[in-house]
GUNUTOR-824756 format. One line per field, with one value per residue (C-alpha): residue number from 1; residue in three letters; x, y, z. Coordinates in nm, 3 decimals. Layout:
# residues N
num	NUM,...
residu	ALA,...
east	X,...
north	Y,...
up	Z,...
***
This chain:
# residues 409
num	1,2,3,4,5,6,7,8,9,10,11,12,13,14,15,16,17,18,19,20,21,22,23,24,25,26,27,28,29,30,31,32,33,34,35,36,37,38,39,40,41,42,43,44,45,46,47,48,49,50,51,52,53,54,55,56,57,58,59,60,61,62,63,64,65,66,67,68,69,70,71,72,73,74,75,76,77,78,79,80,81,82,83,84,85,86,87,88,89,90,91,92,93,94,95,96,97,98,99,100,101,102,103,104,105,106,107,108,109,110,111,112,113,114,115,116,117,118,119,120,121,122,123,124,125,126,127,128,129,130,131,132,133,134,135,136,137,138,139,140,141,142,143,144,145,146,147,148,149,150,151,152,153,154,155,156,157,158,159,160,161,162,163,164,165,166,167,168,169,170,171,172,173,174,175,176,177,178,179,180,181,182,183,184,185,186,187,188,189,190,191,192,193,194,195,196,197,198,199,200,201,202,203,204,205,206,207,208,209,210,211,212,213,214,215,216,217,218,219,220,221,222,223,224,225,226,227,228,229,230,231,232,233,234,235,236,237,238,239,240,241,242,243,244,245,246,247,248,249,250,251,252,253,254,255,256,257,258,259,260,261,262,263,264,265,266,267,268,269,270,271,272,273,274,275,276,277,278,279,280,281,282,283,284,285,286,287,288,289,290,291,292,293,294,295,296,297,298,299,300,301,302,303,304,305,306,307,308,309,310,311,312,313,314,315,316,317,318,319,320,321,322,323,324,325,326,327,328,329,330,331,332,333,334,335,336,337,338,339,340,341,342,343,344,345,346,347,348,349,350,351,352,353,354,355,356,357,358,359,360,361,362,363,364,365,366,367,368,369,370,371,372,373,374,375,376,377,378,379,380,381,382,383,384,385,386,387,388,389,390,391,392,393,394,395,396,397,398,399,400,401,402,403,404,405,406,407,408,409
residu	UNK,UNK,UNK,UNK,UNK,UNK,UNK,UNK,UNK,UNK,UNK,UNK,UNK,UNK,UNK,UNK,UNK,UNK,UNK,UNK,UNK,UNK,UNK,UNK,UNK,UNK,UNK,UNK,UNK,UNK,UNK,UNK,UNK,UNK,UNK,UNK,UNK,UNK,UNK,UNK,UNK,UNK,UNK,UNK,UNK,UNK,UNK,UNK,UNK,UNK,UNK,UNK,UNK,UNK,UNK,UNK,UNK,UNK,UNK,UNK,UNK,UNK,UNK,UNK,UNK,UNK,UNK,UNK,UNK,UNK,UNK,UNK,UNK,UNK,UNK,UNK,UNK,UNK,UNK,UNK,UNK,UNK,UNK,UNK,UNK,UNK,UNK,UNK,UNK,UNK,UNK,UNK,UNK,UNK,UNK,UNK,UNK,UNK,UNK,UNK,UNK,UNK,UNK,UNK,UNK,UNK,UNK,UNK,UNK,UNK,UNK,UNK,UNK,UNK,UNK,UNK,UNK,UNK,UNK,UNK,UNK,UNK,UNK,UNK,UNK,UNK,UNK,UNK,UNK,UNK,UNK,UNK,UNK,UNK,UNK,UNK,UNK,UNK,UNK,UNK,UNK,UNK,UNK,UNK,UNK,UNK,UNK,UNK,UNK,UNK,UNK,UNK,UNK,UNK,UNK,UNK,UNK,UNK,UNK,UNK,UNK,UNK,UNK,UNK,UNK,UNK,UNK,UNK,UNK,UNK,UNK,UNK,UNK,UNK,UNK,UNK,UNK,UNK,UNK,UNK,UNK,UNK,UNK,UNK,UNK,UNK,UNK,UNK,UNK,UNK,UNK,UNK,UNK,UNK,UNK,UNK,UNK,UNK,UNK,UNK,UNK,UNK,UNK,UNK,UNK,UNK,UNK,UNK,UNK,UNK,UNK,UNK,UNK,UNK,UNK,UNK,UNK,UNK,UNK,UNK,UNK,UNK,UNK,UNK,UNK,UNK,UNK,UNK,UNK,UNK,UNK,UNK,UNK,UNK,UNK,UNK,UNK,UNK,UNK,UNK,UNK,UNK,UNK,UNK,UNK,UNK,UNK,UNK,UNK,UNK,UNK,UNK,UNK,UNK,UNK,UNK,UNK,UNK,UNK,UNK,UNK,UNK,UNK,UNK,UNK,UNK,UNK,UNK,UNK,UNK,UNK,UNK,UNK,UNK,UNK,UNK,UNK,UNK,UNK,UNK,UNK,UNK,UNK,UNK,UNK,UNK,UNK,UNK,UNK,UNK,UNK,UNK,UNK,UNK,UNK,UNK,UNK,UNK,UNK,UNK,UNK,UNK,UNK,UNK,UNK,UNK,UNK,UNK,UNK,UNK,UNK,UNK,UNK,UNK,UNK,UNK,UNK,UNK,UNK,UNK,UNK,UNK,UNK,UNK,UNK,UNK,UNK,UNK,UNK,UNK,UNK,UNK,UNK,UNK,UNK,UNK,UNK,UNK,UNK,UNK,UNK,UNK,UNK,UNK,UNK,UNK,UNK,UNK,UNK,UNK,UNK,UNK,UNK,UNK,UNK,UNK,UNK,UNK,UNK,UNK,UNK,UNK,UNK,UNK,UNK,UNK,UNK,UNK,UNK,UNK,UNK,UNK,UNK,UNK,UNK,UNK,UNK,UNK,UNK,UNK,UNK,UNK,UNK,UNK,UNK,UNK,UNK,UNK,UNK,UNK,UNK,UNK,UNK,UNK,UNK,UNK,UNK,UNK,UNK,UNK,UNK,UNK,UNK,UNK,UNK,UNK,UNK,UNK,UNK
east	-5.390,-5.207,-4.852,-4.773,-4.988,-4.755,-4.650,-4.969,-5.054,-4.715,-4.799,-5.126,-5.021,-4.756,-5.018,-5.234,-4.975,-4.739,-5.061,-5.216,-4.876,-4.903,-5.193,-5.147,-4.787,-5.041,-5.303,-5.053,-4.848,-5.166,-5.296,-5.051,-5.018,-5.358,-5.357,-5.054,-4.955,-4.647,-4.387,-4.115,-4.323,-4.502,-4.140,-4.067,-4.387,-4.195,-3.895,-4.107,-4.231,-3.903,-3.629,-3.765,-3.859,-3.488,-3.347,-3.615,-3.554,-3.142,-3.201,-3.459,-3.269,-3.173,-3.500,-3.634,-3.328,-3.376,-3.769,-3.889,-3.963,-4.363,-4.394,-4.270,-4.456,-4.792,-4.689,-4.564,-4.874,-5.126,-4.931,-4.915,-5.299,-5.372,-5.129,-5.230,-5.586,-5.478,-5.439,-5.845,-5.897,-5.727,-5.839,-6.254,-6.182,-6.025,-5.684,-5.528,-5.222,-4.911,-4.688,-4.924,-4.907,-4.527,-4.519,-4.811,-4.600,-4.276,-4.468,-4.608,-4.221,-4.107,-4.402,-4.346,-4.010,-3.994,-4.247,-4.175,-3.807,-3.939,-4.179,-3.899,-3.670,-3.974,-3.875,-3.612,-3.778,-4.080,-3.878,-3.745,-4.105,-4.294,-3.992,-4.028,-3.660,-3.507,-3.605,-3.953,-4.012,-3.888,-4.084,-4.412,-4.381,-4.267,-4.513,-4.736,-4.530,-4.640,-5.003,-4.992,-4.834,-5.132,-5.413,-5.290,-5.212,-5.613,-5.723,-5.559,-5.670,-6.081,-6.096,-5.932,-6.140,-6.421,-6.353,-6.091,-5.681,-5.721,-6.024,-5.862,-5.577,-5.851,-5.819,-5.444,-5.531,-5.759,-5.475,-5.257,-5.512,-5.554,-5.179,-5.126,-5.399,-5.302,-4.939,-5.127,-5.333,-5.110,-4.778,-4.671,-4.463,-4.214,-4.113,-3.971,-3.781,-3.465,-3.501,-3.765,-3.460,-3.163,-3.264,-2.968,-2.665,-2.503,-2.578,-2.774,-2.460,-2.282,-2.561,-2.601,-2.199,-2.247,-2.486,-2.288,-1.954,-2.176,-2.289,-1.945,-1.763,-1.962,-1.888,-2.198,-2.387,-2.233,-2.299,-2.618,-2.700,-2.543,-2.692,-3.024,-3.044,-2.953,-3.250,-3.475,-3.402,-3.532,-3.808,-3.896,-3.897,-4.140,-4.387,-4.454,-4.376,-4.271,-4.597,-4.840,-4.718,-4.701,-5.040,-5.219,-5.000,-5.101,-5.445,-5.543,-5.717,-5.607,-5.729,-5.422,-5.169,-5.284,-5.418,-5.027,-4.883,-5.139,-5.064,-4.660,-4.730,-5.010,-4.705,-4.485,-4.700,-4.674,-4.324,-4.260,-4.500,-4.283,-4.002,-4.105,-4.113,-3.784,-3.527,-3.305,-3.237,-3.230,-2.862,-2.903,-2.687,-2.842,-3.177,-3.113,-2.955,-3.214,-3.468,-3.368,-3.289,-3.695,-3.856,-3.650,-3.540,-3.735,-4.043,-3.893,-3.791,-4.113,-4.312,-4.017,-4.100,-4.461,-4.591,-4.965,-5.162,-5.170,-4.802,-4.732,-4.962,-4.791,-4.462,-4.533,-4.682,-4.328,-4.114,-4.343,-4.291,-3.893,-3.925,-4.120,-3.815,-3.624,-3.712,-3.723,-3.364,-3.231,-3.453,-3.255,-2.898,-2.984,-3.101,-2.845,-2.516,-2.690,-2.603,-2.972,-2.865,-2.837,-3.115,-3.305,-3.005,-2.880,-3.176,-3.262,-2.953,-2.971,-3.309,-3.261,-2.929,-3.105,-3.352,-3.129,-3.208,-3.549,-3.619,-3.447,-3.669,-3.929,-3.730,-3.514,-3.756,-3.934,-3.582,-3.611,-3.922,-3.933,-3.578,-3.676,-4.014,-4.146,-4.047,-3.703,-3.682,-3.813,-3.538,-3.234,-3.376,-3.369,-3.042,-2.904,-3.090,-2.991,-2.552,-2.671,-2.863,-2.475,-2.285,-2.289,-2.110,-1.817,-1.796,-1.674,-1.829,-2.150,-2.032,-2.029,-2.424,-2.490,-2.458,-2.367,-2.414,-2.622,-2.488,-2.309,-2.451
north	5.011,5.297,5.327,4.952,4.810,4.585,4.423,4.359,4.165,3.998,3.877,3.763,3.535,3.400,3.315,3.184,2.929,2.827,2.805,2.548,2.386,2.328,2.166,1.912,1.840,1.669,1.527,1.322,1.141,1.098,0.954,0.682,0.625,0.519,0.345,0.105,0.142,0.178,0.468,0.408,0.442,0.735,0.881,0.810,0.998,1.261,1.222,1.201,1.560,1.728,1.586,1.737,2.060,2.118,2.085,2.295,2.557,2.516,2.553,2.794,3.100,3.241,3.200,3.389,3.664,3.644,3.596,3.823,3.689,3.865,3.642,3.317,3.316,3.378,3.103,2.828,2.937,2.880,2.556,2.403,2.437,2.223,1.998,1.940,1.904,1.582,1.390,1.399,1.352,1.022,0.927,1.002,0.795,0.463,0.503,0.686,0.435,0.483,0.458,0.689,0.946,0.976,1.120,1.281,1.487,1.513,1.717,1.927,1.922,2.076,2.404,2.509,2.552,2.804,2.993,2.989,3.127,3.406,3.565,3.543,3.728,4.025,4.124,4.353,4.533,4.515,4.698,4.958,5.024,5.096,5.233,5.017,4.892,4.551,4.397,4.498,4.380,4.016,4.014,4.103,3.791,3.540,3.628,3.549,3.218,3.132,3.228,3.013,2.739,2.843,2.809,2.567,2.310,2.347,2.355,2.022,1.870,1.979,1.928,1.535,1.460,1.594,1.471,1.245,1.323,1.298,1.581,1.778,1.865,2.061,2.345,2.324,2.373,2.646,2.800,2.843,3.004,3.257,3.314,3.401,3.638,3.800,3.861,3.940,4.206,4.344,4.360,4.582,4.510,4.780,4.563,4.298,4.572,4.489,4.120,4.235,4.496,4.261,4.074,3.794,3.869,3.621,3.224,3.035,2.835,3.216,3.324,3.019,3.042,3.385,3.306,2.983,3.214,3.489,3.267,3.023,3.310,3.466,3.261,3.382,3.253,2.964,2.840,2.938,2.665,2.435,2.448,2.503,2.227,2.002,2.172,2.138,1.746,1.701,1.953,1.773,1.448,1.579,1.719,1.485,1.100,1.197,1.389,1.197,0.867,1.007,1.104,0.818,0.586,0.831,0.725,1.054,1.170,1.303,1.668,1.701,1.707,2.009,2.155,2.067,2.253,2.541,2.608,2.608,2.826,3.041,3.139,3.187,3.457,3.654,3.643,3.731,4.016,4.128,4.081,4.265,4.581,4.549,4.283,4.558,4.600,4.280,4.081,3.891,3.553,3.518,3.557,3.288,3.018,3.057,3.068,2.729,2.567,2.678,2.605,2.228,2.017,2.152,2.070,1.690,1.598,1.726,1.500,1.188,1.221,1.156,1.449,1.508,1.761,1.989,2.079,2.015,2.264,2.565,2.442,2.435,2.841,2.894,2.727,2.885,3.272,3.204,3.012,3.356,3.562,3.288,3.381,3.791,3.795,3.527,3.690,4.015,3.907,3.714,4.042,4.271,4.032,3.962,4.197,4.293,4.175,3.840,3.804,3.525,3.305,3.307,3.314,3.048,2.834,2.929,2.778,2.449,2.381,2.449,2.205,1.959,1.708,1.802,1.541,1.264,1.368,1.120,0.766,0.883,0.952,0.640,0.438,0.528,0.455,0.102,0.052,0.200,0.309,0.734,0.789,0.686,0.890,1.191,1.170,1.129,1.354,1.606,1.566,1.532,1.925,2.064,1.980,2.130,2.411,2.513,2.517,2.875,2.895,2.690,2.845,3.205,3.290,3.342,3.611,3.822,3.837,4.065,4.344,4.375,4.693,4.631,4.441,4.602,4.651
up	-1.410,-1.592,-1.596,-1.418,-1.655,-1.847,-1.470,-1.379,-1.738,-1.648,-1.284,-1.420,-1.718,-1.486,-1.236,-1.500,-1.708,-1.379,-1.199,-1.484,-1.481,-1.085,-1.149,-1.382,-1.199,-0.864,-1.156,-1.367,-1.157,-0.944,-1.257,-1.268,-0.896,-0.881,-1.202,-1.140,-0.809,-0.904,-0.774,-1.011,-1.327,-1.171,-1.150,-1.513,-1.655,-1.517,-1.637,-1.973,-1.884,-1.774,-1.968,-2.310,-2.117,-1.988,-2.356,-2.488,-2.226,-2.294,-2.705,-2.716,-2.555,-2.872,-3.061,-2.790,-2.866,-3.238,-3.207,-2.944,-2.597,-2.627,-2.946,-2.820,-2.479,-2.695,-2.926,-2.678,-2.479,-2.771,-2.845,-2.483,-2.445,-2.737,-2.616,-2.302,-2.428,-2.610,-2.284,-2.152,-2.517,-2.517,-2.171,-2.301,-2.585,-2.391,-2.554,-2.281,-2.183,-2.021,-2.317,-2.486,-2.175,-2.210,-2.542,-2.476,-2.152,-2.371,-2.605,-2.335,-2.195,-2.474,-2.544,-2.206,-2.162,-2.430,-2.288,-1.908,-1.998,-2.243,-1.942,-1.698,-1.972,-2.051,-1.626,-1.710,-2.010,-1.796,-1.489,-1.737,-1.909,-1.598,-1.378,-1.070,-0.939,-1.020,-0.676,-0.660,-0.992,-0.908,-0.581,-0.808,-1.026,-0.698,-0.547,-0.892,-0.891,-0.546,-0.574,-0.885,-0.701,-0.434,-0.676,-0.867,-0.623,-0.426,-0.742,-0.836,-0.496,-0.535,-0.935,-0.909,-0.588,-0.821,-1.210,-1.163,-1.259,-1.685,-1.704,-1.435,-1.703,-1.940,-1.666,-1.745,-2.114,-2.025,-1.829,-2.077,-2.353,-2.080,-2.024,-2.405,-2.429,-2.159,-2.298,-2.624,-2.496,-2.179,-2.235,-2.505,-2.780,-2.706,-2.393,-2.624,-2.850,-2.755,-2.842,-3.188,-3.303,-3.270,-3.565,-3.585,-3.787,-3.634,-3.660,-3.416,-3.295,-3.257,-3.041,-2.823,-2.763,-2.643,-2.379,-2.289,-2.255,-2.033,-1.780,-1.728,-1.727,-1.397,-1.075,-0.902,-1.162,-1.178,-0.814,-0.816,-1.098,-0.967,-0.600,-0.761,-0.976,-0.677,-0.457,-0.745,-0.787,-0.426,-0.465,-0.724,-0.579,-0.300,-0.500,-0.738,-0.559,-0.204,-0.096,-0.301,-0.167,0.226,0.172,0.040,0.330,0.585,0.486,0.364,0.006,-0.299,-0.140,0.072,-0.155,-0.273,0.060,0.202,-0.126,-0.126,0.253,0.133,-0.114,0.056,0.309,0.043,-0.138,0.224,0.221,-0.181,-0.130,0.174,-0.020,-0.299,-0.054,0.120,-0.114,-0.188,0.181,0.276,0.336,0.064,0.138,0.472,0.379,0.062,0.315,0.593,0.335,0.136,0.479,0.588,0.260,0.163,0.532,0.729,0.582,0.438,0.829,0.943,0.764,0.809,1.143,1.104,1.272,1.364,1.027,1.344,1.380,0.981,0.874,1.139,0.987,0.616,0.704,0.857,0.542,0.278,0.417,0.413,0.086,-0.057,-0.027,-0.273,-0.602,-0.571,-0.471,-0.717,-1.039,-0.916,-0.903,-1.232,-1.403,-1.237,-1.400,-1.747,-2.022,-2.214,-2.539,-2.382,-2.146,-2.335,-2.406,-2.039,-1.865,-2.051,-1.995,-1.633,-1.628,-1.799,-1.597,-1.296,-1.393,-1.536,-1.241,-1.214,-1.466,-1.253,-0.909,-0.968,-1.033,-0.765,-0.525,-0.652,-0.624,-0.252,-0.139,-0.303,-0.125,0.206,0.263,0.212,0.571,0.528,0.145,0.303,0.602,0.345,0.143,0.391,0.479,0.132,0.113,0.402,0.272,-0.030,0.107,0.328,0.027,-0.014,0.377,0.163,-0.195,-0.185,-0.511,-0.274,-0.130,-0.430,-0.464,-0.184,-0.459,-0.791,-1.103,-1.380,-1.662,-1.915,-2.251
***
């Protein structure tokens, strides 16, 4: 592996934890569907899962700052598995309920967060360490993402069809024990040095200021949160209630959930890998509208409409390959306007924000579909993406992410 070896150890714990976490995001709420039948509470085991993780995320920027980003995705890593262990644990013993399963996903909630925002701030010592530009970088771990997502979600579909939902999650805690020693053993600690050396002079409230101030004071920034956390409520919604509940009324099995999300993100590793080769030369606004347009209504209208597996599948190839170029161009401008000494405390911010209505996806897609059917919840829900999908035609501050310099120290 030589030189790029710290990227590679990178791309593979990301694969290995987000792919764990894809997982066990089809097995739980498919877990409570077929337990009580009931969407709503499916949607609030969610909320359960997401609301803690979006506060963690938001609070833990500066420990990951003051800490060492390396040190806290080991930790959180080591942490999560045993955590996530507890729930087949409970079900094997007969006290698996749902008011035990909420706590149960809060806890799990709040060990990930950390952990997911202190890979995502190693990219730019990573970058620096093996000398590959921003871009390509970026495109290395979306693509990760999406083979996780890939993996993750057949997994999901084989293993519940197989064990059942509750055992399915010990491949989830396995997962993350892989993720941490990969980290351990792969990526250096020199690549955390700037967050190791900058031991805090300053007090935790000081340092979470500082990252507040950085990110309301850049517009860009600023309108990418908030269009992303908009795109991730309905994303959410889909992948967790939406899907699951068009599936089983389309008289299908658990298995297509993740075969429809694997083919999504199968495409969607083609099109971060391309991206990964060409981002830099890419128009960058264009390719993020006509990519969130492909990867969000496109695929919600295709399936309101009740098309045959035949022309969803074609479709979901299509939105994945667009979606793939997504994530390499956003981790770049992110990177490119952050100052180093603040990575962890604004990428972290900028993650929780943008996941602030993640937690919400589930009772609102649930809300919908007991008012109006799935068919009618996936149309509006569509739509609702697609207005906030062409915000960026109507918000100037867009316009300033086709290129940027480096943050200042």
């Amino acid at each position: 592996m030589g030189r790029r070896a710290p990227l590679i150890a990178l791309a593979l714990a990301t694969i290995a934890s987000i792919g764990g976490t894809r997982l066990s995001a089809i097995a739980i709420p498919w877990l409570v569907l077929t337990t009580t039948g009931d969407p709503i509470l499916t949607g609030a085991v969610g909320f359960a899962e997401m609301l803690p993780y979006v506060l963690a995320k938001a609070l833990g920027g500066p420990l990951i700052d003051r800490i060492g980003a390396r040190r806290i995705a080991i930790w959180c890593d080591m942490l999560s598995m045993l955590a996530i262990a507890v729930i087949p644990v409970l079900f094997w013993l007969g006290l698996l309920s749902i008011w035990v399963l909420m706590p149960a996903v809060a806890l799990v909630g709040v060990l990930r967060a950390p952990s997911d925002a202190a890979k995502q701030a190693l990219v730019p010592a990573i970058a620096r360490l093996v000398a590959v530009p921003l871009e390509r970088v970026t495109g290395v771990i979306g693509a990760s993402d999406r083979l996780a997502g890939t993996l993750g979600a057949a997994g999901a579909g084989v293993l519940i069809a197989l064990i059942g939902p509750a055992p399915a999650l010990l491949a989830n805690a396995v997962a993350f024990c892989v993720s941490a020693v990969i980290v351990g053993l792969g990526v250096p600690a020199q690549a955390a040095a700037d967050a190791d050396d900058a031991k805090a002079v300053e007090t935790y409230g000081v340092q979470f200021a500082a990252g507040w101030a950085a990110l309301r004071q850049d517009p860009v920034l600023v309108g990418l949160v908030v269009m992303i956390a908009f795109t991730n409520l309905f994303d959410q919604a889909y992948a967790t209630l939406l899907l699951p509940v068009w599936v089983r009324e389309s008289g299908l099995d658990v298995s297509w959930v993740g075969i429809l999300l694997a083919v999504f993100s199968g495409a969607a590793i083609a099109g971060a890998s391309l991206a990964a080769a060409v981002a830099e030369r890419v128009p960058r606004l264009v390719i993020y509208v006509v990519g969130f347009i492909c990867a969000g209504p496109v695929a919600h209208v295709t399936l309101a409409l009740n098309a045959p597996l035949e022309a969803i599948i074609p479709i979901l190839v299509l939105s994945g390959f667009a979606a793939g170029f997504l994530n390499p161009i956003i981790g770049a401008i992110l990177f490119e306007r952050i100052a180093p000494a603040l990575v962890g405390r604004v990428i972290a911010l900028v993650g929780a924000l943008a996941w602030a209505l993640m937690p919400f996806g589930g009772l609102y897609g649930g809300v919908l579909v007991e008012w109006g059917g799935v068919y009618l919840a996936l149309g509006l829900t569509g739509a609702f993406y697609m207005v906030a999908t062409l915000s960026p035609a109507l918000i100037p501050s867009f316009r300033q992410m086709n290129r940027k310099p480096i943050a200042a120290e």
